[in-house]
N, C-alpha and C positions, 0 to 999 in steps of 0.2 A: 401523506401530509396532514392528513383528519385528524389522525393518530397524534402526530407532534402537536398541532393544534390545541388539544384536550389536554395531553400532558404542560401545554403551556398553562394552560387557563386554572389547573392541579395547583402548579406549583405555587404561581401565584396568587392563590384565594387561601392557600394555607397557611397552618403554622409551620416554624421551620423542622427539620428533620435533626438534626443537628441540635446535642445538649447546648448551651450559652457557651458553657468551658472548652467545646471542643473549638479547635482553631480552623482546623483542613482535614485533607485527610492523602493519604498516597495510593495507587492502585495502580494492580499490573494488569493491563486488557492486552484483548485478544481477539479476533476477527478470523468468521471465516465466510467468505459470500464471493463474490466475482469482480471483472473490469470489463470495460468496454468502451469502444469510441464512439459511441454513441450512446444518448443517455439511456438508463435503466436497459438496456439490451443486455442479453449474454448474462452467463453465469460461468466465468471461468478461471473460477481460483487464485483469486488475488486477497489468499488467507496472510493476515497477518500480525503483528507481535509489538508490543510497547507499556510505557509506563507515562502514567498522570498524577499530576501533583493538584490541587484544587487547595487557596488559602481564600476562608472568610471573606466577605469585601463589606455586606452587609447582612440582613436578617433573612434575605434567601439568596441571596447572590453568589457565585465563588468565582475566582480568579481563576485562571486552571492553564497549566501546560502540560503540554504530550511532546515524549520523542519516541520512535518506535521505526517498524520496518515493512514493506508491504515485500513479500519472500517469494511474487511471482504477479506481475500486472497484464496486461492481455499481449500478446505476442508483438513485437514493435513492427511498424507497418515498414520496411526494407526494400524499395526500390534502389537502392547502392550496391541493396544483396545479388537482387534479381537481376541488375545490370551488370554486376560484375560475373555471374555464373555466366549468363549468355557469352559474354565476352571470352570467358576462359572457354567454354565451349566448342563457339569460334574458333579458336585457338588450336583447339587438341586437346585440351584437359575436361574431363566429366566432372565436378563434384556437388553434392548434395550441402546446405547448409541445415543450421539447428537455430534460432531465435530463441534467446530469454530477457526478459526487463526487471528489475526488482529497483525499489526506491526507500532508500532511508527519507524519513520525515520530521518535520519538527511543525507545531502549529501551538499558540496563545489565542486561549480567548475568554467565555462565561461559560458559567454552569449555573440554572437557575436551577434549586433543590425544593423539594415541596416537603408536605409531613409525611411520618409513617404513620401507618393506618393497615391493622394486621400483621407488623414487621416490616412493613414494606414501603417504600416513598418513590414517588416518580420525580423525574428531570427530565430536563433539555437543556441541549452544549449547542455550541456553535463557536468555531474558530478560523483564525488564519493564519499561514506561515509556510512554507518551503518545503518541497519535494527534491532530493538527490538523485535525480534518475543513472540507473547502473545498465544501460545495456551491454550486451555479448552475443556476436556470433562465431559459430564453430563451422569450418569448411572441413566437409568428408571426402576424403578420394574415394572416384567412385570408377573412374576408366580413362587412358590415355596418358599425356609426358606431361610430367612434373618442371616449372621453369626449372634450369638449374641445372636438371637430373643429368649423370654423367650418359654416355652411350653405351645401349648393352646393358647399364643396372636392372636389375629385378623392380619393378614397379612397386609401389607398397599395398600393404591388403585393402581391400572394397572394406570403407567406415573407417580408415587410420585419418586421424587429424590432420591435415595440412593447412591449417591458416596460418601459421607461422612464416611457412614458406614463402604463400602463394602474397603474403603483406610484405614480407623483406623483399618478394620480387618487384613490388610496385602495382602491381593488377588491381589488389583490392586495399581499401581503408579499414582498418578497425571503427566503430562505430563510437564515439567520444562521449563519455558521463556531460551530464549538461543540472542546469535547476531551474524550477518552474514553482509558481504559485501554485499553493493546496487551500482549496477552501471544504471544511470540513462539517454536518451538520448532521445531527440526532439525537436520542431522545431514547427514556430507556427505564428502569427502576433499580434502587439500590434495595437486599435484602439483608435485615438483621441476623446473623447468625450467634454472636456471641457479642462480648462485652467490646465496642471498640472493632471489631472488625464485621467486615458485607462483604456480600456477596453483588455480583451485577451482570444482570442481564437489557441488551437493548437493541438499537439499529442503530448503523452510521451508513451515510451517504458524502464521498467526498469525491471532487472533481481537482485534479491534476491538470493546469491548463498551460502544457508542452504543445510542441510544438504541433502534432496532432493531440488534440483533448482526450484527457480517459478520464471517465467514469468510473465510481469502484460502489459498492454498497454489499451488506453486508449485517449478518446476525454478530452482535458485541458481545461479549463476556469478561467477567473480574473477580477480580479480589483485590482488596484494601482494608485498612487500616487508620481508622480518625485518630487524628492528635488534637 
């Protein structure tokens, strides 16, 4: 937070980074750092991928939006899971599940820009807007009767998929996409490489506040293009 602080106090004592002519600029980021439900805990690969658009507002200000994708969040917390294996258990049936979460995102908000100085200019963003949460679990057959199964079939191989089955039986729910509040914040430098295009390295910290909270943070990366 030191860190963002300085970059704050940068952008604002300078002059702009940004010619007069130029308007905004576009850029594809990209993230690679962790989530967790709990804050800054864990480092478990909730790398992910999007595009920012930033237009002028004032002499260091920018407007900015982001859509993008987080391609894997920290494992979803599955008491439905846990309860429904026991049950099936119970039952006569073994299987094993798999947990994945991944969330498309969208968030508006500022981007304060400071000067270059050696090629280089620092910022800090801060936005808000909407997480798509995408979970999925997969049920493995792992030993014992399949609902359904006729009498006498051959059982299927130890790791064949059967969530299809075992949810058309009624046992278990598919886990349902839902949307949640994203508040997103960090801080970072853009580098001059040529006429019109940067480079950008920085840090984001953003909080998903679902039904259990995850935390995500994360080293930045870009490329853009000023118009």
């Amino acid at each position: 937070m030191k860190t963002i602080g300085w970059l704050i106090v940068a952008a604002l004592t300078a002059s702009p980074a940004f010619a007069d002519s130029e308007r905004g600029y576009v850029e594809a980021t990209g993230s690679l750092g962790g989530s967790s439900a709990s804050l800054f805990s864990g480092w478990l690969g909730s790398d992910s991928g999007g595009a920012q658009v930033g237009v002028r507002a004032t002499k260091h200000l920018f407007v900015i939006g982001e859509l993008g994708k987080y391609k894997s969040l920290q494992p979803i917390q599955q008491p439905a899971v846990d309860s429904a294996i026991s049950n099936l258990s119970a039952s006569g049936l073994d299987v094993t599940s798999n947990s994945h979460l991944s969330s498309g995102y969208g968030f508006g908000g500022v981007r304060v820009q400071g000067s270059t100085m050696h090629r280089m200019a620092p910022y800090v963003l801060g936005g808000v807007g909407l997480a798509h949460l995408t979970p999925s679990v997969t049920l493995m057959y792992a030993d014992g009767t399949l609902p359904g199964a006729d009498d006498g079939a051959p059982p299927p191989s130890t790791g064949t998929d059967v969530t299809t089955t075992i949810v058309t039986s009624g046992l278990f729910t598919a886990p349902a996409t839902s949307n949640a509040m994203l508040l997103s914040l960090g801080g970072g430098a853009t580098f001059d490489i040529a006429r019109h295009l940067t480079a950008d390295v920085g840090y984001r910290w953003s909080r998903i506040n679902a039904d259990t909270p995850i935390a995500t943070q994360g080293v930045t990366f870009g490329v853009g293009a000023r118009f």
